[in-house]
C-alpha positions in Angstrom: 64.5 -46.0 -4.7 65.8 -42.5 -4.0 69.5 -41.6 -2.8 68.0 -42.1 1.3 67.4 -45.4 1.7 64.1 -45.5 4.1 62.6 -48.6 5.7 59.1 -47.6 7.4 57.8 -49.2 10.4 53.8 -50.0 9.8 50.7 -51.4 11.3 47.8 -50.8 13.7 48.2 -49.6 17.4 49.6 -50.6 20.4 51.5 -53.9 18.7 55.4 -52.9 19.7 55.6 -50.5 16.6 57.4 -48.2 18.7 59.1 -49.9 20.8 60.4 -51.6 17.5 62.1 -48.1 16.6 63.4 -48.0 20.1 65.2 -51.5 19.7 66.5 -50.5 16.4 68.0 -47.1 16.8 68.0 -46.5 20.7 66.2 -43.1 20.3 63.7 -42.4 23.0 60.1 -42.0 21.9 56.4 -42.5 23.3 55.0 -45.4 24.1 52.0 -46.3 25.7 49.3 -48.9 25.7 46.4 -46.9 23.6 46.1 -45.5 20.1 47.9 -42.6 18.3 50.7 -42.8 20.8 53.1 -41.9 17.6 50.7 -38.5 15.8 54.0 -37.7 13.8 56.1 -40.2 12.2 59.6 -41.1 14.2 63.1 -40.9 12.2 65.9 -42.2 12.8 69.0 -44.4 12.3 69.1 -48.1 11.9 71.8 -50.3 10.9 72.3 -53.5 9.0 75.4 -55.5 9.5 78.0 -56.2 6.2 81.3 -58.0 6.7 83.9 -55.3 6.6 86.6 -55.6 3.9 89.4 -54.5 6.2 90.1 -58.0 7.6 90.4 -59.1 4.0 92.6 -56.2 3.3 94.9 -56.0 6.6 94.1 -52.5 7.7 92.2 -51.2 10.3 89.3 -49.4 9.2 87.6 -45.9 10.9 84.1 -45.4 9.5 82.7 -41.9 9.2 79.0 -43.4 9.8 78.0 -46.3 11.5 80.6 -48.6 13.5 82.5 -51.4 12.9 82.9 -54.4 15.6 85.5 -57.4 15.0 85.0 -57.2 10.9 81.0 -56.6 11.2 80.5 -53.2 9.9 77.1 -51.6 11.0 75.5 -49.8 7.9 73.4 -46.9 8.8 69.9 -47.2 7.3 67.0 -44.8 8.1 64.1 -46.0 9.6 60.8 -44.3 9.6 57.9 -45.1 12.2 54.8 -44.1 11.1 51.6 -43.8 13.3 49.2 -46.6 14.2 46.8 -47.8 11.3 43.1 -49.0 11.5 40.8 -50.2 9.1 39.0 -47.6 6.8 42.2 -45.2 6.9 42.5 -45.0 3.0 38.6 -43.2 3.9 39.8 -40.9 6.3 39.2 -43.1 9.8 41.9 -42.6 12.2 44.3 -39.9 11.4 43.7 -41.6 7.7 45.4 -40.4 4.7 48.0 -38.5 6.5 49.5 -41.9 7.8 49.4 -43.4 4.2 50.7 -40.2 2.5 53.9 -40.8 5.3 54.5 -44.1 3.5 54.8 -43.0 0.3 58.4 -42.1 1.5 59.4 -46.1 2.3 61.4 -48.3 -0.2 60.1 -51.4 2.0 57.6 -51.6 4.4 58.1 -54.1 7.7 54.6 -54.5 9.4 55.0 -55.2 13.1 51.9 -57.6 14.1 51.2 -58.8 17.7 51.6 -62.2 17.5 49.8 -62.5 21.1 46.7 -61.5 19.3 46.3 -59.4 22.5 45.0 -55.9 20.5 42.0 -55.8 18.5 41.5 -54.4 14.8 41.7 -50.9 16.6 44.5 -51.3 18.6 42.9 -51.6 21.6 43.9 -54.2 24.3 42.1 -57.5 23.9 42.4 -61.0 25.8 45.4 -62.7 24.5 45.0 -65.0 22.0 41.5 -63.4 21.5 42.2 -61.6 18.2 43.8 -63.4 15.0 47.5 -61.6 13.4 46.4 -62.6 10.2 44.1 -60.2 10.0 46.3 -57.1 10.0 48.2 -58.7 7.8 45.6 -58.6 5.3 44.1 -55.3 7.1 47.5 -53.6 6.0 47.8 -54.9 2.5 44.0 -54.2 1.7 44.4 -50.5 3.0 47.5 -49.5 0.9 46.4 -51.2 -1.9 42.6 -49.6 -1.7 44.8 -45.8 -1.1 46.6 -46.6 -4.2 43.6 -47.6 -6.4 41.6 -44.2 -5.1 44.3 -42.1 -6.9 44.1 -44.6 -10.3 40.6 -44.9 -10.2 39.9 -40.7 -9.8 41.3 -40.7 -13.7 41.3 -44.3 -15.0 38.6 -43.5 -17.7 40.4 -40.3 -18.9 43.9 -41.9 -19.2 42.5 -44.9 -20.7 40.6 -43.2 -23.2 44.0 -40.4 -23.8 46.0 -43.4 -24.5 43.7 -45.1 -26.7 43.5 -41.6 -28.7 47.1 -40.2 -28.7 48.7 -43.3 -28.9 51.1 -42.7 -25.4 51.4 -46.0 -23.4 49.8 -46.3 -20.6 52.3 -46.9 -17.8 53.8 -44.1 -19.1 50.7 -41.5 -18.1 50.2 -43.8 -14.8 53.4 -43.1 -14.3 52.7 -40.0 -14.2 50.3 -40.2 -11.3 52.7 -42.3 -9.3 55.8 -41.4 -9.3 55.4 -40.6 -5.9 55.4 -43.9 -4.8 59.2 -44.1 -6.3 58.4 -46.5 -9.1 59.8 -46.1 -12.4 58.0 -46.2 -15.9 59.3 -50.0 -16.1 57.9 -50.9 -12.5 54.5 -49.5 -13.5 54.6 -51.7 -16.7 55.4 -54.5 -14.8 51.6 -53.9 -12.8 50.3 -53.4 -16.0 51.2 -56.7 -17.5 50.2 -58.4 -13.7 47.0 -56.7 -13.6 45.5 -56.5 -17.2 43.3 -53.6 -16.9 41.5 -53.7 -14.0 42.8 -50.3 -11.8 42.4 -52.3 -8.7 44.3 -55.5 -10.0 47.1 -52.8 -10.8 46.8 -51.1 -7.5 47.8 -54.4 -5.7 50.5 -55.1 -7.8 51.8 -51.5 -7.9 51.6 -52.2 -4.1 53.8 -55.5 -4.0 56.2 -53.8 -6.1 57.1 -50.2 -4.9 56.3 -51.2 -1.0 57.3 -54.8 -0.5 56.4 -55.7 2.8 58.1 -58.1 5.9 55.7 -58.9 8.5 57.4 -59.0 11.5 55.5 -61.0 14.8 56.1 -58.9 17.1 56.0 -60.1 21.2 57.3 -64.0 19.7 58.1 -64.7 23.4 54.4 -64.6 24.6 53.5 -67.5 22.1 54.8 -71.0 21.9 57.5 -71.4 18.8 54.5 -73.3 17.2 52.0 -70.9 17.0 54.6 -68.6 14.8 55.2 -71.7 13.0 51.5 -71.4 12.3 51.5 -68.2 11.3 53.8 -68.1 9.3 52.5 -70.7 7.3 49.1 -68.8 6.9 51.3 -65.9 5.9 52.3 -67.9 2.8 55.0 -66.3 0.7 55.3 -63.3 2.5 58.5 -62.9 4.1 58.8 -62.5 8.3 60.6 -62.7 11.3 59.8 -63.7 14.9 60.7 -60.9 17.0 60.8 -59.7 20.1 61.5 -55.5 20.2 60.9 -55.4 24.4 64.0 -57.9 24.7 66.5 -56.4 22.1 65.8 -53.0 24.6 66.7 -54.9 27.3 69.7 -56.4 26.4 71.4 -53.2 25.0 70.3 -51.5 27.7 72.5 -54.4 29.7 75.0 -54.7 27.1 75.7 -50.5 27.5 75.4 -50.7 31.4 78.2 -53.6 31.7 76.3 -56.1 32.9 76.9 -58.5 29.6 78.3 -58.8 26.4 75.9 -58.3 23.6 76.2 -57.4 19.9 72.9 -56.4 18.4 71.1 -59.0 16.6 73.4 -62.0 18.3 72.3 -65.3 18.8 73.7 -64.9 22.4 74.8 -62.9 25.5 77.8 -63.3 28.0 77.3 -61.9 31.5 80.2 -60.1 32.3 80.2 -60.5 36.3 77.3 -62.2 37.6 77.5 -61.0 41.3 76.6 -57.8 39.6 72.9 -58.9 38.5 70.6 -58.5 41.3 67.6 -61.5 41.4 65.8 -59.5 39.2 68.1 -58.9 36.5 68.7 -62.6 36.4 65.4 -63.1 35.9 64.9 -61.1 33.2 68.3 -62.0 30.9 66.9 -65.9 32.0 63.4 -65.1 30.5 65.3 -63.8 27.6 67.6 -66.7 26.7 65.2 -69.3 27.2 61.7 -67.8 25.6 63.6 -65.5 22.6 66.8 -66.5 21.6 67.3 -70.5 22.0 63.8 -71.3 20.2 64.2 -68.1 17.8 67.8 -67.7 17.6 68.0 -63.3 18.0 65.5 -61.2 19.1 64.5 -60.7 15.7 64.5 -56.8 15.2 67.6 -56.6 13.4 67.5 -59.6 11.0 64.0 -58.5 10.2 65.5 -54.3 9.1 68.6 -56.9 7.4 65.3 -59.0 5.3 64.5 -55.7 4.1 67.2 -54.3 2.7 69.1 -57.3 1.5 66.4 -59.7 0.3 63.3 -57.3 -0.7 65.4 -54.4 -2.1 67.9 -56.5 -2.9 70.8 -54.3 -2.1 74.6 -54.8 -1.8 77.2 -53.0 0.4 79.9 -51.3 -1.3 82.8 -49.2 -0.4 84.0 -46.3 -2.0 87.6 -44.9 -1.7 90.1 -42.4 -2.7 93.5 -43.9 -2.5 93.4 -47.8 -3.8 96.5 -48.7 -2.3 95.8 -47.5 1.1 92.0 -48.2 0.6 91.5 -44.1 2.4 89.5 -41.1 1.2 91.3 -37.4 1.2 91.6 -37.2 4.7 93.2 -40.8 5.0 90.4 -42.5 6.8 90.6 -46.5 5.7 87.6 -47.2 4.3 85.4 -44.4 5.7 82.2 -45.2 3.7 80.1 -47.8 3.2 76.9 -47.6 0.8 73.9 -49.2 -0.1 73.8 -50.0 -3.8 71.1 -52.1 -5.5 72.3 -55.6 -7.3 73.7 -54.7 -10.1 74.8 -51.5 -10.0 77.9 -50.2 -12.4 80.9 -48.4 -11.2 79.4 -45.1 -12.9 76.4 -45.6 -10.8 78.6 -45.4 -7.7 80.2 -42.9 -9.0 76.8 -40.9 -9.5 75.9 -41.9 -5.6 79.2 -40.3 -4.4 78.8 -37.7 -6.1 77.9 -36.1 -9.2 80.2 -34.8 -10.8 82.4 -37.7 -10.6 79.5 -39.8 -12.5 79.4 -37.0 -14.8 83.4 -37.1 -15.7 84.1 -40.6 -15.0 86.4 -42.0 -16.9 87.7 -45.7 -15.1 87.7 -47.5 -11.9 89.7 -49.5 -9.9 88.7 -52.5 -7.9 91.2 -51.7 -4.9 91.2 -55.4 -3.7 92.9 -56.4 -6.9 93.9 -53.5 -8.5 92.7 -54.1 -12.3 91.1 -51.3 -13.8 87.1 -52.0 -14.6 85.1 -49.5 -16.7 81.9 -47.4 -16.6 79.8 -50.9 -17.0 81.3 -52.9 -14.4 78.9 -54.6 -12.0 80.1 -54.4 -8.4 79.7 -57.0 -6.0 79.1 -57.4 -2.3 82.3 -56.1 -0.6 83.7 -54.3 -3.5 86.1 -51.6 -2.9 86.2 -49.4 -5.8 88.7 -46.2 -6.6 86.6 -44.1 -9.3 88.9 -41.6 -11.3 87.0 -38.7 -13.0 88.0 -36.0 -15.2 89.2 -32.6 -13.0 
């Protein structure tokens, strides 16, 4: 996983990919009911929530990214939405390899499937209930996992027979070949072992373990609760969440007007005044509470980018600082960052992400919450606030 941590959005047209992005990061883009709304991938910033150290600590904190509401701090993440997929990509249909090449990018992929089964395989608008989820789910899976064994396959009998001759391992010339995908000599062992040596075995496991994906059932409120319970049983031990992207819009979008209290990803909303809501307005937050978040329990989007970066990439929030008794950096902000490390990372490895040099010239840390001094191979934990002191 490189130093940006990047979730990308996937799956066919016209299922609420976009208007996923939308929900997650409030940043205006196209949307529209036919294919290729998105040509060119969609960036922006996410967040994921971590309980904030400065309850724990007494001191009011001021981060320089993200925000921080009643001891929830808001991680920044970046989200990537790439354009719509359709079956035979990995051959060039569609806008084809371009769209896989943009994916290459992801540490964890969440597929957004319309659990309405109101689009076909093409993306184009079906009869509800007319086309069956499951099969982008497998659609998806197939097509990444057929792009990754064209690029094995194009050399497999070379490298085989190089590494029967020379001696080299083998993951360590596949490797070679994808370390694009952001998977490290070990990783590509790991598919070896699963997949024997069979190129398109090891594709599919190369797959599972540089883009583990989250399927996310998109538009949960047009189904009964016991249709997703179906689904996800079909979906097996793929991980997923019931969402619904059009109602997370609409309730920051009332949240920010002042028409109720809403933190994103809550179970809940408050209406601040309700002679403000007009008949409509009611309608709408009613539709919401009854058909999204009493039988789901959120709208979904956020606990679904949370999945991802928690559980799949199994990453912790730490917090680097300066000054160990005032918990500040230089400037005397209180705990002004807030990064994404994976589990089991060592002081010295957060020392590397903050910067370089102090990796380079570390020589202890301090865990500011109790103030013992830990060294190079200390394994932070969730919450951690660690002091790193480096050579000048």
């Amino acid at each position: 996983m490189g130093d940006s941590l990047k979730i990308g959005l996937v799956g066919k047209p016209n299922v609420g990919k976009s208007t996923f992005f939308k929900a997650s990061t409030l940043k205006d883009v196209a949307i529209a009911d036919y294919p290729f709304t998105t040509i060119e991938p969609n960036v922006g910033v996410a967040y994921v929530r971590a309980p904030c150290p400065h309850v724990q600590l007494g001191v009011q904190c001021k981060p320089n990214q993200g925000e921080c509401h009643d001891g929830v701090r808001f991680v920044p993440v970046e989200l990537v939405d790439v354009a719509g997929l359709v079956p035979g990509a990995h051959e060039g249909r569609g806008l084809g390899n371009k769209f896989l090449d943009d994916l290459r990018r992801a540490d964890a992929l969440v597929h957004v499937v319309d659990a309405s089964g109101s689009s076909n395989a093409e993306g184009q608008a079906v009869a509800p209930g007319t086309h069956d989820p499951m099969a982008d789910v497998q659609f998806l899976e197939d097509e990444i996992t057929w792009w990754i064994d064209g690029i094995l396959a194009k050399d497999w009998d070379r490298i085989f027979k190089r590494a029967q001759v020379s001696g080299e391992k083998l993951e360590t010339l596949l490797h070679e070949k994808l370390t694009f995908l952001g998977m490290s000599e070990k990783m590509v062992a790991a598919a070896i072992r699963e997949g024997g040596l069979d190129h398109m075995l090891i594709a599919k496991a190369v797959r599972r373990l540089s883009k583990p994906i989250l399927v996310a059932f998109n538009k949960s409120d047009k189904v009964p609760k016991e249709r997703i319970a179906e689904l996800a049983a079909r979906v097996g031990k793929t991980p997923w969440h019931a969402t619904s992207a059009d109602s997370e819009i609409a309730l920051r979008g009332a949240a920010k007007a002042g028409l109720i209290r809403y933190e994103p990803g809550g179970q809940t909303f408050d209406v601040a005044d309700p002679a403000r809501l007009n008949a409509k307005q009611k309608q709408a937050l009613d539709y919401i509470r009854d058909h999204v978040l009493v039988p789901h329990g959120s709208t979904g989007v956020l606990p679904a980018l949370e999945h991802a970066v928690y559980d799949l990439l199994k990453l912790i929030v730490v917090y680097p600082v300066e000054d160990d008794s005032k918990f500040t950096d230089k400037k005397g902000s209180v705990l002004p960052d807030a990064h994404l490390v994976p589990q089991g990372s060592t002081a010295r490895d957060l020392a590397f992400r903050v910067h370089t040099q102090l990796g380079e010239h570390f020589i202890r840390a301090v865990d500011a919450k109790t103030k013992r001094v830990v060294g190079a191979d200390h394994a932070l934990q969730p919450g951690d606030v660690i002091r790193i002191v480096a050579h000048a």
